[in-house]
VEXRO-746199 format. One record per residue (C-alpha): x, y, z; residue in three letters. Coordinates in steps of 0.05 Angstrom, whole numbers, padded with zeros to 5 digits, always signed. Example, Ala and Ser with C-alpha at 12.3 -4.5 7.8 and 13.67 -1.06 7.14 Angstrom:
<nodes>
+00246-00090+00156ALA +00273-00021+00143SER 
</nodes>
This chain:
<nodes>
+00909+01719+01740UNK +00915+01778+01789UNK +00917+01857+01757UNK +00971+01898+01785UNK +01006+01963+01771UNK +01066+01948+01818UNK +01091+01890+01782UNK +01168+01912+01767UNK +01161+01916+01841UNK +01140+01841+01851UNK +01186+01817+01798UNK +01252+01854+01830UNK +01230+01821+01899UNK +01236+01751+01857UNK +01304+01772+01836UNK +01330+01792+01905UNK +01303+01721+01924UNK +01328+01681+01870UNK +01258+01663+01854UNK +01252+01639+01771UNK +01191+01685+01737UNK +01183+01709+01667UNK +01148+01765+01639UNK +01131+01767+01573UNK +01079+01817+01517UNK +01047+01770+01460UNK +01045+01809+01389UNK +00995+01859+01378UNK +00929+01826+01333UNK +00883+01869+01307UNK +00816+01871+01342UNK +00845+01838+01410UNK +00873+01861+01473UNK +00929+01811+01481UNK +00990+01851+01451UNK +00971+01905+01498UNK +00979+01866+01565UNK +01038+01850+01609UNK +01035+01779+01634UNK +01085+01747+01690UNK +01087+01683+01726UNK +01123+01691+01785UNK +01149+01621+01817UNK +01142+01605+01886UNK +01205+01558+01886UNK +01279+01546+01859UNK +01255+01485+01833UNK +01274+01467+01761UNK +01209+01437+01727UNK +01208+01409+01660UNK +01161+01390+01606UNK +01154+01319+01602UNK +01098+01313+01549UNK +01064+01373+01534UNK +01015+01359+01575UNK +01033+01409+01629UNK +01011+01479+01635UNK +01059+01546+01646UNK +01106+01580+01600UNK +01154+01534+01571UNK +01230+01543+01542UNK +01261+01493+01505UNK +01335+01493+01472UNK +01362+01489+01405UNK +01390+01424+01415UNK +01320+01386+01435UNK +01364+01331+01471UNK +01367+01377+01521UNK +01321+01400+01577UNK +01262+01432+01562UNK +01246+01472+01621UNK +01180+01501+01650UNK +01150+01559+01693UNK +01088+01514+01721UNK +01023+01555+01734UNK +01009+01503+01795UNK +01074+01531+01825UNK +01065+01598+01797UNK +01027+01669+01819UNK +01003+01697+01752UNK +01002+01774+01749UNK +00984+01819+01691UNK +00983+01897+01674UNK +00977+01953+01620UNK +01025+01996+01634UNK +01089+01987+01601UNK +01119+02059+01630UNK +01144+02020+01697UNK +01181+01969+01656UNK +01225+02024+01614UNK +01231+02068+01687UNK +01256+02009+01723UNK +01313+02030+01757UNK +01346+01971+01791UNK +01426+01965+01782UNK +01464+01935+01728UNK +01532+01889+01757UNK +01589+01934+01754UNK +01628+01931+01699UNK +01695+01888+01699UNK +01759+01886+01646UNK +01726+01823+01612UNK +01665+01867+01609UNK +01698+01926+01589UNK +01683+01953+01516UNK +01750+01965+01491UNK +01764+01892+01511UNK +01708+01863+01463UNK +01728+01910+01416UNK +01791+01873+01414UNK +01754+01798+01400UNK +01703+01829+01352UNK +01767+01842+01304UNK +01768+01769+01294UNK +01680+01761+01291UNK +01670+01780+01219UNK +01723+01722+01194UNK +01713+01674+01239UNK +01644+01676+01214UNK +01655+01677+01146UNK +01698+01621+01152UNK +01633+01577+01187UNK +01603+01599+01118UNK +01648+01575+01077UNK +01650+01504+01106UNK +01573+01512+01105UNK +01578+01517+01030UNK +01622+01464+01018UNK +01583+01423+01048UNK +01518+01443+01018UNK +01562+01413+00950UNK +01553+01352+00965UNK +01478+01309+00958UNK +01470+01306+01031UNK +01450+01382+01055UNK +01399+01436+01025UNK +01407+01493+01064UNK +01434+01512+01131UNK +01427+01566+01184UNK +01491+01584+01215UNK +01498+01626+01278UNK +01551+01675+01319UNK +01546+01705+01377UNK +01571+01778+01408UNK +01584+01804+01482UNK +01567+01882+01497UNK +01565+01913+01561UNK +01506+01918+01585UNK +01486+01997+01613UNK +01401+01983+01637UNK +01372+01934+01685UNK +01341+01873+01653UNK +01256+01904+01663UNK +01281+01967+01627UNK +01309+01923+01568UNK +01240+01889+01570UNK +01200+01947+01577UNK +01236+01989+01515UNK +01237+01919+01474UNK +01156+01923+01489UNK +01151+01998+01468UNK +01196+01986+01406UNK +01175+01912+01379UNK +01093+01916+01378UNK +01098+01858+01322UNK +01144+01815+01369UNK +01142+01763+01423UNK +01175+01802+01481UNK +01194+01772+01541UNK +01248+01769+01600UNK +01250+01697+01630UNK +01293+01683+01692UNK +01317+01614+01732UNK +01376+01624+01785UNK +01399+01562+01758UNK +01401+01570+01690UNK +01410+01654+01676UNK +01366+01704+01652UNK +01341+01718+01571UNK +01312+01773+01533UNK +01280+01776+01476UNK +01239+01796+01419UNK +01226+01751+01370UNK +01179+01760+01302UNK +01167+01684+01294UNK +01122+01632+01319UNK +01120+01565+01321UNK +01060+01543+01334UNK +00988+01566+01366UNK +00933+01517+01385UNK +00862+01547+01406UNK +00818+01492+01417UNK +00836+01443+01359UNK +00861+01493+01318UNK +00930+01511+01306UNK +00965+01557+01268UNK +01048+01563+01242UNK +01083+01613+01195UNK +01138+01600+01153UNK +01179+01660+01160UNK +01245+01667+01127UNK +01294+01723+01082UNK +01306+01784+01110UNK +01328+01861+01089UNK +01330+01930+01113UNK +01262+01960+01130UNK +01275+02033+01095UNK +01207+02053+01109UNK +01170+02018+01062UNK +01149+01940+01062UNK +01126+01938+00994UNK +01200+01917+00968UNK +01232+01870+00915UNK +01261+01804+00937UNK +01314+01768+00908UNK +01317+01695+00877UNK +01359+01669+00938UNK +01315+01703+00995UNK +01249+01670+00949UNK +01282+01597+00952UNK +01306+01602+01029UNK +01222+01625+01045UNK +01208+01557+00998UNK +01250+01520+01029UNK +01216+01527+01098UNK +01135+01533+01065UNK +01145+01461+01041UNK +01182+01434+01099UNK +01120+01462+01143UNK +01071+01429+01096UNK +01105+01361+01082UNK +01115+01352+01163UNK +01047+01360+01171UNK +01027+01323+01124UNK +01065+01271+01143UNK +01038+01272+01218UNK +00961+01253+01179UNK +00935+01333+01182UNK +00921+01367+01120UNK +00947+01442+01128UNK +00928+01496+01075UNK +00955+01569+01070UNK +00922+01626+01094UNK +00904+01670+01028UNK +00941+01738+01044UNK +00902+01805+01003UNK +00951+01864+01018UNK +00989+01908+00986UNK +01055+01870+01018UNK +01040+01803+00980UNK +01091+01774+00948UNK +01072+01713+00909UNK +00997+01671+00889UNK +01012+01619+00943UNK +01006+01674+01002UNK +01073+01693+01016UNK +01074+01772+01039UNK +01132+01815+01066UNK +01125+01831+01141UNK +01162+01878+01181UNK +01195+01856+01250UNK +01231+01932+01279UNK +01279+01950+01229UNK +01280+01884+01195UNK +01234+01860+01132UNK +01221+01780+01121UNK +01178+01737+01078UNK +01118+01707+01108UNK +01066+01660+01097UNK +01010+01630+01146UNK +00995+01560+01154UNK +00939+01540+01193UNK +00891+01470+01205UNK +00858+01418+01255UNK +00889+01378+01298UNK +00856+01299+01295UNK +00873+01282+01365UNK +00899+01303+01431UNK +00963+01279+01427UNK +00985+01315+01361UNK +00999+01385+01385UNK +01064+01346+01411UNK +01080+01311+01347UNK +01065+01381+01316UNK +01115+01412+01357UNK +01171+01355+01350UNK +01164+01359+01279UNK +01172+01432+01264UNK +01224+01448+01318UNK +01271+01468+01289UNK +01248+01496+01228UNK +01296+01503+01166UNK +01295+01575+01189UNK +01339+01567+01245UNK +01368+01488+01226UNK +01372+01473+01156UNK +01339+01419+01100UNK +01348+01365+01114UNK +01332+01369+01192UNK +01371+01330+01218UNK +01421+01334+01171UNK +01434+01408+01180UNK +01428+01404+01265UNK +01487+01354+01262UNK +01523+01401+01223UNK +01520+01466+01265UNK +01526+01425+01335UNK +01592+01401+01302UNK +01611+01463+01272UNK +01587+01530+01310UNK +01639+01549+01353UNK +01589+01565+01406UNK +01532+01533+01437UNK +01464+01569+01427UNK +01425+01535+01487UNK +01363+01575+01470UNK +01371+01614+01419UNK +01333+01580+01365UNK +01305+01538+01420UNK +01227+01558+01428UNK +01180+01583+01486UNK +01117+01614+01505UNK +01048+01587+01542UNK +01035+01515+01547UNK +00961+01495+01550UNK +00954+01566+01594UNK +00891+01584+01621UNK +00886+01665+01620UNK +00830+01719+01630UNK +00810+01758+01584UNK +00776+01827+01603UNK +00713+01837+01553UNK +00703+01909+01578UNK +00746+01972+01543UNK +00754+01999+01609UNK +00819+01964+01627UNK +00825+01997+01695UNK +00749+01967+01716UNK +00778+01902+01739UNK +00724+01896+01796UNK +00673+01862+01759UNK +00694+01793+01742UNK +00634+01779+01708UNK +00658+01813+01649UNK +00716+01760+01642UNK +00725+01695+01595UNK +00773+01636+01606UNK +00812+01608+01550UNK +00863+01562+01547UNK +00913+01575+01502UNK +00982+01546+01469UNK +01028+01601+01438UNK +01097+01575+01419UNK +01149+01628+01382UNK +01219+01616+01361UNK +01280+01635+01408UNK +01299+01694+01355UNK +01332+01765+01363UNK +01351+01746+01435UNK +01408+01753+01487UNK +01424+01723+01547UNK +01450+01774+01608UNK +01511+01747+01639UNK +01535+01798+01689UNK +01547+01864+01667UNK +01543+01835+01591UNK +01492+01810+01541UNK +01497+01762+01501UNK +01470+01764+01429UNK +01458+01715+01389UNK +01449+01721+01302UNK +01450+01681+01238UNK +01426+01678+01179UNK +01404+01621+01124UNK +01457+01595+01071UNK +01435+01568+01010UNK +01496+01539+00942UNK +01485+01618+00928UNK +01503+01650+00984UNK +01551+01708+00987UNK +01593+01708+01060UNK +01602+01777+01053UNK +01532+01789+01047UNK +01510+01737+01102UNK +01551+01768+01150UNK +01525+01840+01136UNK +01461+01808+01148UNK +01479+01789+01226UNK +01503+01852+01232UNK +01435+01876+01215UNK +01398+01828+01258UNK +01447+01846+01315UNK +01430+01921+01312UNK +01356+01906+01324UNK +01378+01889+01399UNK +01437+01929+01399UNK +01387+02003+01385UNK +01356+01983+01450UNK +01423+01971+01490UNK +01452+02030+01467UNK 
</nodes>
């Protein structure tokens, strides 16, 4: 992995060549220096690779639907760059594609009059569905179209200075479109034969505090995804166990603790284990995706109900990404500008999967973003839509 300063300057020249690349910042941890670096693989081709078996390395970026292509950014076909400096990213100045009447604001304006019960409509079938015996819970989804006023690297680099407790990332294929993101959830993280998940569901307000009350429904929904987490797991021959949680922010005995993604609170509880064998980090990642906080209980139960009745397709929101079996230097000196001496380096390989949340996808001189929200027998649709709404401001504040 090379160190540069210039790299908005590298990743504009794969633009202008129609080149795929994505840049991303991992979450800020306590005691390491990974939330603080940039990363980008640049590709050297307009090839579309995909992952086949897990097997591969690069950054990966699968759909909702997991039918569906799950595409990859291969380090063997890839310069990998890195930097500290996040200034470059929210100075970028690169154009935006004029605007044009189906971009224009008062025209979306116009369609947005129809958003709020179209949606809860979707919730309402949601709920008479979840009447019958067949379906627990179900996430259901909109999307919404602004105009878009910054280049794509500013987006990333103010979703970087904003979102320090978020996966951020811009990812890019001529062939396929351009997302941004940042998303508070993972998936799944292997080191070695250790892995680690979250269940992460309920959300409210942050009003500057995160020690808060949660309600019965928001309590179930975060349930609802711990066991699904744990029985999967189980199921696959592992034996996962909670990760005890001691601050002020904990919610319940069994670990569950309220954790703040921008402007948004959620319930949270770490799940962590071995893996047995090779091959399970797959069956681990088949089993989870999607979780019931972007699907629904039962699995599949829930995904054939919003690929039957969402009015839009999601491609990736929902979907999940991040590195694939990625080998990455770390620097073991403070001095992050002494990059001379490569003695003071370590190698790790890494897996670092997150959920395809708070995202858009940049089409034109719009984005695209994409919302939803869980719905349990006591859901309110007033309420659930006020939550998108929510979630929609969280990449909306940076837009604006």
């Amino acid at each position: 992995m090379t160190y540069t300063e210039n790299l908005v300057d590298k990743l504009l020249e794969q633009l202008k060549q129609e080149l795929p690349f994505v840049v991303y910042r991992k979450p800020e941890v306590r005691g390491s220096q990974a939330g603080s670096e940039i990363r980008a693989l640049l590709q050297n081709n307009r090839k579309k690779y995909l992952v086949e078996d897990f097997s591969e390395s690069g950054f990966v970026l699968a759909p909702f639907d997991s039918r569906r292509e799950t595409l990859l950014i291969p380090t063997a076909h890839s310069q990998s760059w890195y930097t500290h400096w996040v200034t470059p990213f929210e100075e970028s100045g690169a154009e935006v594609p004029p605007a044009t009447p189906e971009s224009d604001a008062s025209f979306h304006k116009i369609l947005r009059t129809t958003a709020k019960q179209d949606h809860m409509d979707l919730i309402r079938r949601g709920l008479a569905a979840l009447q019958g015996d067949t379906l627990d819970k179900v996430v259901l989804a909109r999307s919404e179209s602004v105009v878009l006023s910054k280049p794509p690297l500013r987006l990333f680099g103010e979703l970087a200075r904003a979102y320090p407790n978020a996966f951020v990332y811009c990812w890019y294929h001529p062939d396929v479109g351009m997302w941004v993101g940042a998303t508070p959830e993972s998936l799944v993280h292997l080191q070695g034969t250790h892995y680690t998940t979250m269940a992460l569901a309920g959300t409210q307000a942050f009003k500057g505090q995160t020690i808060v009350a949660w309600g019965e429904k928001e309590l179930e929904e975060q349930q609802y995804v711990t066991d699904f987490i744990l029985n999967n797991l189980r199921d696959l021959g592992l034996q996962p166990k909670i990760r005890p949680f001691h601050g002020a922010e904990k919610v319940s005995e069994a670990g569950t603790y309220t954790s703040r993604a921008g402007n948004l609170l959620h319930l949270r509880t770490d799940i962590e284990g071995e893996l047995r064998a090779a091959g399970d980090f797959q069956k681990i990642v088949r089993a989870l995706h999607p979780t019931p906080a972007v699907g629904g209980v039962p699995k599949e139960t829930a995904r054939s109900f919003i690929l039957k009745e969402e009015p839009g397709d999601r491609e990736f929101y929902t979907g999940f990404l991040g590195e694939l079996n990625l080998v990455w230097e770390r620097l073991r000196t403070k001095n992050r500008r002494n990059i001379e001496n490569r003695a003071y380096r370590t190698l790790r390989r890494n897996s670092s999967l997150y959920v395809n949340l708070r995202c858009m996808k940049l089409e034109g001189a719009l984005a695209k973003i994409y919302v939803g929200g869980g719905i349990t027998i006591d859901s309110d649709p007033e309420a659930e839509w006020e939550e998108t709404v929510n979630k929609a401001q969280t990449m909306k504040s940076v837009l604006g």
